[in-house]
VMD Tcl script that builds the backbone (N, CA, C; Angstrom):
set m [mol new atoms 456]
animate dup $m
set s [atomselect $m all]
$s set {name element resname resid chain x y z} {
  {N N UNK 1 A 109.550 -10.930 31.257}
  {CA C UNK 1 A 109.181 -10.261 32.491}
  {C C UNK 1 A 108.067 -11.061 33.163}
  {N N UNK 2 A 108.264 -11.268 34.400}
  {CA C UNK 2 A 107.358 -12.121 34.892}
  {C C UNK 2 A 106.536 -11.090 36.584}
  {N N UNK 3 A 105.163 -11.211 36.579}
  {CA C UNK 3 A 104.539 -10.432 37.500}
  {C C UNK 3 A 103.937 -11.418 38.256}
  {N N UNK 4 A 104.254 -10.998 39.301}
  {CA C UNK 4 A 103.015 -11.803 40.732}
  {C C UNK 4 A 102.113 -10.771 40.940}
  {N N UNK 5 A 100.738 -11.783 40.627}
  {CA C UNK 5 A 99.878 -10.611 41.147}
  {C C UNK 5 A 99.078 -11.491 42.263}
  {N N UNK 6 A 98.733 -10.964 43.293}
  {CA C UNK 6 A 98.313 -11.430 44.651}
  {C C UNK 6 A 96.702 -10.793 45.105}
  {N N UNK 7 A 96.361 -11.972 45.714}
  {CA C UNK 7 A 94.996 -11.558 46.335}
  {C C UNK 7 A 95.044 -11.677 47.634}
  {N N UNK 8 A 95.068 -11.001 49.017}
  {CA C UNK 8 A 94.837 -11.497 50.188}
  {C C UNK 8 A 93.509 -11.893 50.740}
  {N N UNK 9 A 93.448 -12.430 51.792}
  {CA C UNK 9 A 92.626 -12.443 52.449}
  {C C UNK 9 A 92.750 -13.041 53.956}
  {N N UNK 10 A 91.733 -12.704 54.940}
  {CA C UNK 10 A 92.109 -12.766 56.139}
  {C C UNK 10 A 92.647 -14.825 56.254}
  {N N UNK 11 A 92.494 -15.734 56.094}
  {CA C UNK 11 A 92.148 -16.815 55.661}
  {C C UNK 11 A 93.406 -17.704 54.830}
  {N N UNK 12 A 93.689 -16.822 53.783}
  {CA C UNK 12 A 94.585 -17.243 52.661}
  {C C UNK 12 A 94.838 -16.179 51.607}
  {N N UNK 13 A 95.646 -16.504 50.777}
  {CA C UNK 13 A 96.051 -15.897 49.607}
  {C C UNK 13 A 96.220 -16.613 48.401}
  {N N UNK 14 A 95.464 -15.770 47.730}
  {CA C UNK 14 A 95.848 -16.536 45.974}
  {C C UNK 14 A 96.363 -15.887 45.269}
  {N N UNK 15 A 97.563 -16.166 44.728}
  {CA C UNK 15 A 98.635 -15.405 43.527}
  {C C UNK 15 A 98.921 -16.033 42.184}
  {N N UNK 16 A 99.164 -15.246 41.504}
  {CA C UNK 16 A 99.364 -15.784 39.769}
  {C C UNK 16 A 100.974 -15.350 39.093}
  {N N UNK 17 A 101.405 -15.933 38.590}
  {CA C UNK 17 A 102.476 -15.645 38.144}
  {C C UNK 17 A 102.344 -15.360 36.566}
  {N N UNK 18 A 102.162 -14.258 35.957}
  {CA C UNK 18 A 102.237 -13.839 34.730}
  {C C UNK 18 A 103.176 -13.453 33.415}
  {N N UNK 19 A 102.784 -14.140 32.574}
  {CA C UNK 19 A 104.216 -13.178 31.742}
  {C C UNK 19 A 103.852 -12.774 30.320}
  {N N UNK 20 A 104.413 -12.658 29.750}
  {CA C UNK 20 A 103.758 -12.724 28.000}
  {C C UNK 20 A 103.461 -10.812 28.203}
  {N N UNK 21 A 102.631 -10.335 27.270}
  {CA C UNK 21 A 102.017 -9.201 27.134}
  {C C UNK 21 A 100.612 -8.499 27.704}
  {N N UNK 22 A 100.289 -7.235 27.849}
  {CA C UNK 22 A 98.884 -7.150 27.971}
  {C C UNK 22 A 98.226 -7.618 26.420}
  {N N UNK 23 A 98.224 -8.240 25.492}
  {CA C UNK 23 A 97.960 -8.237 24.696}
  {C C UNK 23 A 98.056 -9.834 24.265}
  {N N UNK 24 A 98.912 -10.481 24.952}
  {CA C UNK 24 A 99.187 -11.980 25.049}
  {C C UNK 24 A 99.371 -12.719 26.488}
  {N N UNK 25 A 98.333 -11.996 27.372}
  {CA C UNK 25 A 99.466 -12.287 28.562}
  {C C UNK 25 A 99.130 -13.903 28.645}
  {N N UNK 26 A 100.007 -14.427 29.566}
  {CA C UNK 26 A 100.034 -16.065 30.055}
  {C C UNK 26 A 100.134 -16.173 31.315}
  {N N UNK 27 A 99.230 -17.103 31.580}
  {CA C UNK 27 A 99.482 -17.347 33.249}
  {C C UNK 27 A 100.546 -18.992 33.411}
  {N N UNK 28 A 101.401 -18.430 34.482}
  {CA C UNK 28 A 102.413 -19.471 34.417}
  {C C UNK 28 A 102.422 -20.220 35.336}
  {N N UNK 29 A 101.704 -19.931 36.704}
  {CA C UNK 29 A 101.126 -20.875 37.693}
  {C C UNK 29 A 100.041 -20.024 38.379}
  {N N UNK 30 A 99.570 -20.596 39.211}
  {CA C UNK 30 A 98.724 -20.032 39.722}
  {C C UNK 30 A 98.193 -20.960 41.225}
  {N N UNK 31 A 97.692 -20.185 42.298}
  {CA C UNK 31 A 97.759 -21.451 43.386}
  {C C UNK 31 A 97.203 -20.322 44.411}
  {N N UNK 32 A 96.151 -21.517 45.563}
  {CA C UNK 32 A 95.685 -20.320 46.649}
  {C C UNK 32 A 96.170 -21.207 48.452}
  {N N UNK 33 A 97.127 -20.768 48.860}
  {CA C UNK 33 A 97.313 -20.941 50.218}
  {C C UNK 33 A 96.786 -20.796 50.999}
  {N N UNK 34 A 96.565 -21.766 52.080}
  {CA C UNK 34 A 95.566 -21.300 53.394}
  {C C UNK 34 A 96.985 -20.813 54.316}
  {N N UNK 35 A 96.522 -19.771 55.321}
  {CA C UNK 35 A 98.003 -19.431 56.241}
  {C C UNK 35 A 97.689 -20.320 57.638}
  {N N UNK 36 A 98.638 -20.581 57.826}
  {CA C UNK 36 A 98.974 -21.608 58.899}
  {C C UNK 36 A 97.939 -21.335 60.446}
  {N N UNK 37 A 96.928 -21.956 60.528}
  {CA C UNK 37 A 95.558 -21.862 61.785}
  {C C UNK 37 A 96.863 -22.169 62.934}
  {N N UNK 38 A 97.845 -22.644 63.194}
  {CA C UNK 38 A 98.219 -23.136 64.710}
  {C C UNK 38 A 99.144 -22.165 64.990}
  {N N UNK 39 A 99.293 -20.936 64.471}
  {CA C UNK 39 A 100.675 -20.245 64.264}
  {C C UNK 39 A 99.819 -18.750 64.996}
  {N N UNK 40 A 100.882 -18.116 66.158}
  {CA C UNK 40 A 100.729 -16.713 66.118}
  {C C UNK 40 A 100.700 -15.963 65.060}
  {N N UNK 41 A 99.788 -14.766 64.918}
  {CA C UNK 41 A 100.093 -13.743 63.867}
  {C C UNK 41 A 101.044 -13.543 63.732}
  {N N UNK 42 A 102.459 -13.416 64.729}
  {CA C UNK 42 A 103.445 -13.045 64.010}
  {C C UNK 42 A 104.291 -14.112 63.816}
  {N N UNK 43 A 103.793 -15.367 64.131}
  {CA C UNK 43 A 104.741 -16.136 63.070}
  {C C UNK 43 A 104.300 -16.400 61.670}
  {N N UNK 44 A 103.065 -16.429 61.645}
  {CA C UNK 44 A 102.406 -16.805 60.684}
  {C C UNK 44 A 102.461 -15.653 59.606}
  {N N UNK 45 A 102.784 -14.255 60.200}
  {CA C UNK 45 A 103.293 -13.365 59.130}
  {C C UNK 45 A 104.939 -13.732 58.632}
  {N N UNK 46 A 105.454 -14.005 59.105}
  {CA C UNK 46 A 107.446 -14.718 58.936}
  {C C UNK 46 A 106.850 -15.783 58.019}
  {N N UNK 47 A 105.942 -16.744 58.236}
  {CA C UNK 47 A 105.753 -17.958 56.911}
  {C C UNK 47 A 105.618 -17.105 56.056}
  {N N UNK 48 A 103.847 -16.186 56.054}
  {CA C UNK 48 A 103.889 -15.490 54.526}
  {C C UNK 48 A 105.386 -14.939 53.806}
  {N N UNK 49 A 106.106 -13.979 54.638}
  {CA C UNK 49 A 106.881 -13.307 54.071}
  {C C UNK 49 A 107.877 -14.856 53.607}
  {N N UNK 50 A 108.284 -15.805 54.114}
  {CA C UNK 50 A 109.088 -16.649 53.433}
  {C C UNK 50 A 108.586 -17.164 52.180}
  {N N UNK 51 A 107.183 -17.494 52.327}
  {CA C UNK 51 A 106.286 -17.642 50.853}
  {C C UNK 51 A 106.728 -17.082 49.905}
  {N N UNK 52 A 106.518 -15.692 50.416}
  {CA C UNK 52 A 106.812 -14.889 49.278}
  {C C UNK 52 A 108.306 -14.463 48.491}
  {N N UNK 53 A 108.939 -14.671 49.340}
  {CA C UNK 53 A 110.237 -14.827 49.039}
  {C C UNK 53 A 110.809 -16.056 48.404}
  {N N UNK 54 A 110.111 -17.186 48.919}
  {CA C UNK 54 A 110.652 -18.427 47.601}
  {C C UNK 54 A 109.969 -18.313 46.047}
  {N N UNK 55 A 108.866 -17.839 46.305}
  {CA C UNK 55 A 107.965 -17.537 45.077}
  {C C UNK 55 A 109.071 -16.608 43.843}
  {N N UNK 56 A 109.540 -15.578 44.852}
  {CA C UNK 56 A 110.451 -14.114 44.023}
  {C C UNK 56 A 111.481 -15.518 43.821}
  {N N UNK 57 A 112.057 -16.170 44.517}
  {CA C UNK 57 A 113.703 -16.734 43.941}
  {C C UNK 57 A 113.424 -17.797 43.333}
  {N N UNK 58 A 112.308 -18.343 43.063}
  {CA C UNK 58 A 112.032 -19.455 42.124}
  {C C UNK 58 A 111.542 -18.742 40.774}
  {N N UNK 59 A 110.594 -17.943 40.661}
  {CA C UNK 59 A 110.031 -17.662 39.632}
  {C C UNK 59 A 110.669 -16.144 38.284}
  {N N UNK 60 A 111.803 -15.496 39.447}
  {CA C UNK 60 A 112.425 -13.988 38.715}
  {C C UNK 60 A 111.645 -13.315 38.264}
  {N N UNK 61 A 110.887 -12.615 39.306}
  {CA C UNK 61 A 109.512 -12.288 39.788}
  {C C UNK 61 A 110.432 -10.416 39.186}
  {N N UNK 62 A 109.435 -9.655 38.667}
  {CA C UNK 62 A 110.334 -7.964 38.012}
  {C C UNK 62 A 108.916 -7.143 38.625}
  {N N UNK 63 A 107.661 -7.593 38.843}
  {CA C UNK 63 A 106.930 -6.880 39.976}
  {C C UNK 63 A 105.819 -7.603 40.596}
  {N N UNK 64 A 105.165 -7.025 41.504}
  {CA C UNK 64 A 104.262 -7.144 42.324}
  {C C UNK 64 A 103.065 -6.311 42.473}
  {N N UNK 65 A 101.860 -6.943 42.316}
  {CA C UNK 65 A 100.756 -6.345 42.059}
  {C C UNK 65 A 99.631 -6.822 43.408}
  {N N UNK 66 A 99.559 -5.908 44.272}
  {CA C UNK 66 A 98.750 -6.785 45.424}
  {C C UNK 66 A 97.456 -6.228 45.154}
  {N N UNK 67 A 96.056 -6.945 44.539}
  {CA C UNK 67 A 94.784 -6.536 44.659}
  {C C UNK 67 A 94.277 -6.302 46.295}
  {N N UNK 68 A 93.820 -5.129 46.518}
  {CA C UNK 68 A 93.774 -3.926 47.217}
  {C C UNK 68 A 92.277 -4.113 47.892}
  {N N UNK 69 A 92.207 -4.040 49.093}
  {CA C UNK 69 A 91.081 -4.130 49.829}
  {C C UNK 69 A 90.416 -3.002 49.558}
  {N N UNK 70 A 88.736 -2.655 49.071}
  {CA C UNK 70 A 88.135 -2.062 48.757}
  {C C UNK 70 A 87.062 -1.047 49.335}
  {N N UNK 71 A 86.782 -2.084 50.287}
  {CA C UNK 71 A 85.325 -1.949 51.176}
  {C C UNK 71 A 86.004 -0.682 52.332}
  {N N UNK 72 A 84.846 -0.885 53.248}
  {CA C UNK 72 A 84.911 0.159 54.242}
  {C C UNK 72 A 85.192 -0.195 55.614}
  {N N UNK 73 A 85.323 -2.298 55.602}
  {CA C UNK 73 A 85.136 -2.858 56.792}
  {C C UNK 73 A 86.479 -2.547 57.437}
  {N N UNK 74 A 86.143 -2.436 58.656}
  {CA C UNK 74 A 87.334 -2.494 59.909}
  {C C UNK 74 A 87.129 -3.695 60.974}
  {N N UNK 75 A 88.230 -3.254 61.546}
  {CA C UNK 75 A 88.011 -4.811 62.986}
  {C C UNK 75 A 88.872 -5.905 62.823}
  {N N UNK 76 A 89.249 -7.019 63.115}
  {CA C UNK 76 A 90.360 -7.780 62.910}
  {C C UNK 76 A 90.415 -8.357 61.668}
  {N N UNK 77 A 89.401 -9.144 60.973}
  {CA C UNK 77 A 89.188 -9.320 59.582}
  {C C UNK 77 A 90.550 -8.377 58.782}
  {N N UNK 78 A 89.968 -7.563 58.607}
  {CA C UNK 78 A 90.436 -6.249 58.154}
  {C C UNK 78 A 91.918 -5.813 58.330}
  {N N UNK 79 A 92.279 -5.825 59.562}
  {CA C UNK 79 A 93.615 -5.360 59.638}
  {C C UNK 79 A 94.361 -6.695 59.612}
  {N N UNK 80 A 93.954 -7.869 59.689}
  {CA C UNK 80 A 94.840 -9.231 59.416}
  {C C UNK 80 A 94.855 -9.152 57.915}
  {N N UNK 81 A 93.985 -8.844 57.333}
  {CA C UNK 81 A 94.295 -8.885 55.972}
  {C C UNK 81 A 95.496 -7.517 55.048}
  {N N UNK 82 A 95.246 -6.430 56.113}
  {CA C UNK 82 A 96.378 -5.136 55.805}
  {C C UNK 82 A 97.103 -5.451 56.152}
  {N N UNK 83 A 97.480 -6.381 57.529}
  {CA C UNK 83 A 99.212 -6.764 58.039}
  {C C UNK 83 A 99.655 -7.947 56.782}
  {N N UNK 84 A 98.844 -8.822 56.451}
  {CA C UNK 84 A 100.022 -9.890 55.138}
  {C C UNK 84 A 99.772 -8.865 54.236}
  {N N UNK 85 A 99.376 -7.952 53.344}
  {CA C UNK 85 A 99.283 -6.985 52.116}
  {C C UNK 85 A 100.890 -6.516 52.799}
  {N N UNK 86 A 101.079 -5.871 53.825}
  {CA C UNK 86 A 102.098 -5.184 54.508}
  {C C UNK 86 A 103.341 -6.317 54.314}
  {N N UNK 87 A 102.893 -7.858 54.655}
  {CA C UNK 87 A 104.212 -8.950 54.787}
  {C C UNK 87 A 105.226 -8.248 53.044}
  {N N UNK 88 A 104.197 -8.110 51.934}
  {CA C UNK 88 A 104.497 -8.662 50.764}
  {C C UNK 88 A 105.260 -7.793 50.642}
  {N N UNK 89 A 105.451 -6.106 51.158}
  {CA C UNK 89 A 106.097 -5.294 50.879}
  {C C UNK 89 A 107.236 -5.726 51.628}
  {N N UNK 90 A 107.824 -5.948 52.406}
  {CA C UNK 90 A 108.660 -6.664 53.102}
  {C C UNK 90 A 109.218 -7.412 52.967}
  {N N UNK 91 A 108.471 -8.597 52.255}
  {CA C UNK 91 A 109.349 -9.829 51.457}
  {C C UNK 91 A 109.932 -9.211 50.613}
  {N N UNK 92 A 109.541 -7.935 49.234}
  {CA C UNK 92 A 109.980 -7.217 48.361}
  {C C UNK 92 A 111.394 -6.367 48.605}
  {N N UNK 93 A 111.264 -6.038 49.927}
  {CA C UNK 93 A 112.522 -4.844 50.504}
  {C C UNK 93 A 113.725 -6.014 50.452}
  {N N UNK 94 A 113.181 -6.847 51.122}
  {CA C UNK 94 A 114.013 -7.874 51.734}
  {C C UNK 94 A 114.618 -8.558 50.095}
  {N N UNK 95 A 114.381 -9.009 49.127}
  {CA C UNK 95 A 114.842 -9.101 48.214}
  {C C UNK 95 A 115.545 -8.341 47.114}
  {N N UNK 96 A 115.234 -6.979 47.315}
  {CA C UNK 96 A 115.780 -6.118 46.225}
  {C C UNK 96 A 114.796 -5.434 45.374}
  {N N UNK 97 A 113.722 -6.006 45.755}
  {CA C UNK 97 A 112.307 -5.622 44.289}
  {C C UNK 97 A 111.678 -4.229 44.986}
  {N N UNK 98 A 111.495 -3.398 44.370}
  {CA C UNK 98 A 111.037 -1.958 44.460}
  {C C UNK 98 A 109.737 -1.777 43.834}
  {N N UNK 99 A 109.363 -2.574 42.745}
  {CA C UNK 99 A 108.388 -2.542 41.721}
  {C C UNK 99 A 107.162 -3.178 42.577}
  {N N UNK 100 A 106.769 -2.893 44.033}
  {CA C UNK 100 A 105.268 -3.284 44.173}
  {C C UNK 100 A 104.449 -2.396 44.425}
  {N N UNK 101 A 103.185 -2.804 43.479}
  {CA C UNK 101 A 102.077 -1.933 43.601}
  {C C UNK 101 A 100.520 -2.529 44.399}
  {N N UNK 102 A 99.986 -1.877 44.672}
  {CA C UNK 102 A 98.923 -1.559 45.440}
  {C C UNK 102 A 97.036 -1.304 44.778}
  {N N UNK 103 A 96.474 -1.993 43.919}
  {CA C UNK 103 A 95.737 -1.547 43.201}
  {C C UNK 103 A 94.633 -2.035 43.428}
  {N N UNK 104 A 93.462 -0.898 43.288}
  {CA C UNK 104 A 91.776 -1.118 43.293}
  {C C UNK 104 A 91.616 -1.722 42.087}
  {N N UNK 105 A 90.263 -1.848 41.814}
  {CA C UNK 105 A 89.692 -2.391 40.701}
  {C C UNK 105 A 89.135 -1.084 39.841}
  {N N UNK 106 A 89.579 -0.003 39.850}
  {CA C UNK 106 A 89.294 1.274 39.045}
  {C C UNK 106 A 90.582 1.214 38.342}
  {N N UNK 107 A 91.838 1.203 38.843}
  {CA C UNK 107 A 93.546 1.796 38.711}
  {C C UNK 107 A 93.481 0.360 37.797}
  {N N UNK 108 A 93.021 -0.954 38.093}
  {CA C UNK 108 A 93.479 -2.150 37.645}
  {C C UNK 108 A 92.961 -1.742 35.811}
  {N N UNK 109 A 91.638 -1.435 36.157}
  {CA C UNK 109 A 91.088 -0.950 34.964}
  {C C UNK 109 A 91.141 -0.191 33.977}
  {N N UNK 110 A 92.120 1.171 34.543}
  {CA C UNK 110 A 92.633 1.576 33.593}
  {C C UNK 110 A 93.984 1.876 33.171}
  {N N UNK 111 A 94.681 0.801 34.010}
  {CA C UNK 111 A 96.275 0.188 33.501}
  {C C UNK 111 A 95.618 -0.683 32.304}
  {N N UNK 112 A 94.477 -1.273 32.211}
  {CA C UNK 112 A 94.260 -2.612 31.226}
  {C C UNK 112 A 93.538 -1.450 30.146}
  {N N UNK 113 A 93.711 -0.059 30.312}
  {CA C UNK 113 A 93.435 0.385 28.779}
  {C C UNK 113 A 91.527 0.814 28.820}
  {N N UNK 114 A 91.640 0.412 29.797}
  {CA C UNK 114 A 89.754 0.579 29.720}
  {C C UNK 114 A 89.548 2.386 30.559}
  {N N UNK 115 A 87.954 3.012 30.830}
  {CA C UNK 115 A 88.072 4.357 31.624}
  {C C UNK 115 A 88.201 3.212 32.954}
  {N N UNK 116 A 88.638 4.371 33.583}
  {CA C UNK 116 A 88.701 4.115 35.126}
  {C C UNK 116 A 87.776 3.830 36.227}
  {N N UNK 117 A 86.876 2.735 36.078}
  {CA C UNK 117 A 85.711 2.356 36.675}
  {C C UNK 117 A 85.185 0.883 36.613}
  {N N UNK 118 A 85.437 0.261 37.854}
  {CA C UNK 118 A 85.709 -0.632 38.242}
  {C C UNK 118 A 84.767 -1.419 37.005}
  {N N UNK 119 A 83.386 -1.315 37.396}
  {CA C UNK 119 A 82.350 -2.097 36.330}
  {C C UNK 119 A 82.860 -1.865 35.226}
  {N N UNK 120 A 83.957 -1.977 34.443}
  {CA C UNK 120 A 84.251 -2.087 33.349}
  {C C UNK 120 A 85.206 -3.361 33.346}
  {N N UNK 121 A 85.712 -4.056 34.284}
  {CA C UNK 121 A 86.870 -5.039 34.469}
  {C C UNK 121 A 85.355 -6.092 33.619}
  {N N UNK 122 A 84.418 -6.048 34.420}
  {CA C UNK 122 A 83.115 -7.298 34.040}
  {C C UNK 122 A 82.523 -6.645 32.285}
  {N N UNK 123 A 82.466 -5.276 32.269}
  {CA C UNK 123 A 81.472 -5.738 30.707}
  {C C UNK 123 A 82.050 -4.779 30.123}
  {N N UNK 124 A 83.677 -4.518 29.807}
  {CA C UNK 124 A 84.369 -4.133 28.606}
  {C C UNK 124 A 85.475 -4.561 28.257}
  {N N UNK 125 A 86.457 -5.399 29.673}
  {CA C UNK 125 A 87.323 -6.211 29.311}
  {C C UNK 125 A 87.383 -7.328 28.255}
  {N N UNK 126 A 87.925 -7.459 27.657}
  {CA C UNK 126 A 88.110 -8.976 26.879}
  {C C UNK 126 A 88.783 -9.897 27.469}
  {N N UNK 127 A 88.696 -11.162 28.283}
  {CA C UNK 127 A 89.177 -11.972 29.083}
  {C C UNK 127 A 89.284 -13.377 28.055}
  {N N UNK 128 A 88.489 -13.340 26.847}
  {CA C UNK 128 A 89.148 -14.498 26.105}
  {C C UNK 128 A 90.371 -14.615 25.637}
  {N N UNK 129 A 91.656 -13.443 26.120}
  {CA C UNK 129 A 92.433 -14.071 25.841}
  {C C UNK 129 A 93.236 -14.920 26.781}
  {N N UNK 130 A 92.699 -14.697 28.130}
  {CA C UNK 130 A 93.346 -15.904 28.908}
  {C C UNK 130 A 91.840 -17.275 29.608}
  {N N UNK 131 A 92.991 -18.028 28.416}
  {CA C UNK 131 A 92.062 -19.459 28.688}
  {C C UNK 131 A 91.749 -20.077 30.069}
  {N N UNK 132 A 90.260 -20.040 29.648}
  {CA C UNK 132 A 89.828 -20.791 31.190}
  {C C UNK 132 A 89.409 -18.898 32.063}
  {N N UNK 133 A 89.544 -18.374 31.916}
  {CA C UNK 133 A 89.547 -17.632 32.530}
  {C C UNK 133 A 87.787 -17.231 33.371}
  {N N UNK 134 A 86.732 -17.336 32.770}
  {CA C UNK 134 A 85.573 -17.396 33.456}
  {C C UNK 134 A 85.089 -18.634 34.227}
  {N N UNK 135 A 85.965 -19.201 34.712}
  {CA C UNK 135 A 85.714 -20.569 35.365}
  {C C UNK 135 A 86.529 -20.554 36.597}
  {N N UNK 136 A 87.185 -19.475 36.761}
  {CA C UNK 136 A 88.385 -19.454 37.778}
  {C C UNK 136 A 87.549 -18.962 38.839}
  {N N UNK 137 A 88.518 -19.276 40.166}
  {CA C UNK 137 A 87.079 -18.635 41.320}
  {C C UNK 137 A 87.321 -17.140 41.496}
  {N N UNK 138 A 86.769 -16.048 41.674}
  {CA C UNK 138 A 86.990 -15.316 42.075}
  {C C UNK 138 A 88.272 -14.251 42.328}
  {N N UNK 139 A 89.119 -14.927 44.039}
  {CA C UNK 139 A 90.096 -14.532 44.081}
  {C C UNK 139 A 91.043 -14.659 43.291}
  {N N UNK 140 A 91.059 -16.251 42.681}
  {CA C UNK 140 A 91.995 -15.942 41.281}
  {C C UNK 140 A 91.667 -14.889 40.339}
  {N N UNK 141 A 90.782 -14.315 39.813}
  {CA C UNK 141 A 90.587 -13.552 38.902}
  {C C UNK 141 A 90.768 -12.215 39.298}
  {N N UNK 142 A 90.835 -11.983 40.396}
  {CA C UNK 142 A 91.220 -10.671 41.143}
  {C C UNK 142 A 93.213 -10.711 40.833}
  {N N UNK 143 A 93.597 -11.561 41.392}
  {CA C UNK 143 A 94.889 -11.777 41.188}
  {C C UNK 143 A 95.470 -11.596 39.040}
  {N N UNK 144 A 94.979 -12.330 38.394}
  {CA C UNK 144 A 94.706 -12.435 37.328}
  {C C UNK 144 A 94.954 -10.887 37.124}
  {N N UNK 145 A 93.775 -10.161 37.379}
  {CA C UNK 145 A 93.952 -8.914 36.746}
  {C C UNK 145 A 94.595 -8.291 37.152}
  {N N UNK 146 A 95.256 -7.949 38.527}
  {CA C UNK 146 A 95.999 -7.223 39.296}
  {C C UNK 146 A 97.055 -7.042 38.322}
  {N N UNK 147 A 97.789 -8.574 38.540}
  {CA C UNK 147 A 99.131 -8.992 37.268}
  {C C UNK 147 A 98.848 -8.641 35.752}
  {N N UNK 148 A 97.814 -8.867 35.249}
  {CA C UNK 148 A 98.076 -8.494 33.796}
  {C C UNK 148 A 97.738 -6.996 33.876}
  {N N UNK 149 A 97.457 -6.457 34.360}
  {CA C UNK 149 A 97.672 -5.005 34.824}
  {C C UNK 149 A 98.911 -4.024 34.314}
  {N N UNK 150 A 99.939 -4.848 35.279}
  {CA C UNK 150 A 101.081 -4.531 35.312}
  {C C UNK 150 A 102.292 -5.087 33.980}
  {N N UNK 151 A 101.661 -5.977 33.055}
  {CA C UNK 151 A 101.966 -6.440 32.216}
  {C C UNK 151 A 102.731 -5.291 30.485}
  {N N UNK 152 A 103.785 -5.318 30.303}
  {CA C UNK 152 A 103.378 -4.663 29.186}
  {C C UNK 152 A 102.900 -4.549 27.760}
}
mol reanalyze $m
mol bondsrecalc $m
mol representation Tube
mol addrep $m
């Protein structure tokens, strides 16, 4: 079983392709896209969604885990980053995949077995089992957990 788990942002996106167990999981690629600066929003939403769709027919992708905007900000930032979260469900329809989810860093936390509170992803998780893993930037590690999340 293999999971994409995705990070947006107004800017780019970074996704991980996972497989193995919550207990073994493996990361099988991993990579962060900038979205195309010369492109209307709505073409530049048609690239994402094609992204995402070669990603599903190259990799036999069984779900989707999009790490979930948190904050309180509004304004274009904000809703450019809810319209590609929105592409991914779309690329998903458009392929057949039903299995995408939507997750904070509370829900991420306690799919991974921990209570339900975000500050527990940083000081109760065990992350030595995926190598390299405190060296990764950020949005990868958001992605990271989204997917092994969903892992079983």
């Amino acid at each position: 079983m293999a999971v994409l788990g995705i990070r947006c942002s107004n800017k780019d996106f970074t996704y991980v392709i996972m497989s193995g167990s919550k207990t073994t999981p493996r990361i099988d690629t991993s990579e962060t896209n900038t979205y195309p600066c010369n492109f209307a929003q709505p073409r530049s939403l048609l690239w994402f969604v094609q992204e995402i769709e070669q990603l599903l027919s190259r990799h036999n992708i069984n779900k989707i885990v999009i790490k979930g905007f948190e904050g309180r900000a509004r304004g274009k930032s904000y809703q450019e980053r809810v319209e590609y979260e929105s592409a991914i469900f779309i690329a998903a329809a458009k392929n057949g995949l039903n299995a995408v989810f939507r997750k904070v860093k509370s829900t991420i936390a306690k799919d991974l077995g921990l209570k339900g509170r975000a500050h527990y992803l940083q000081t109760s998780l065990d992350t030595s089992v995926i190598a390299g893993y405190a060296a990764k930037p950020e949005k990868e590690k958001d992605a990271i957990l989204a997917a092994w999340s969903e892992l079983r």
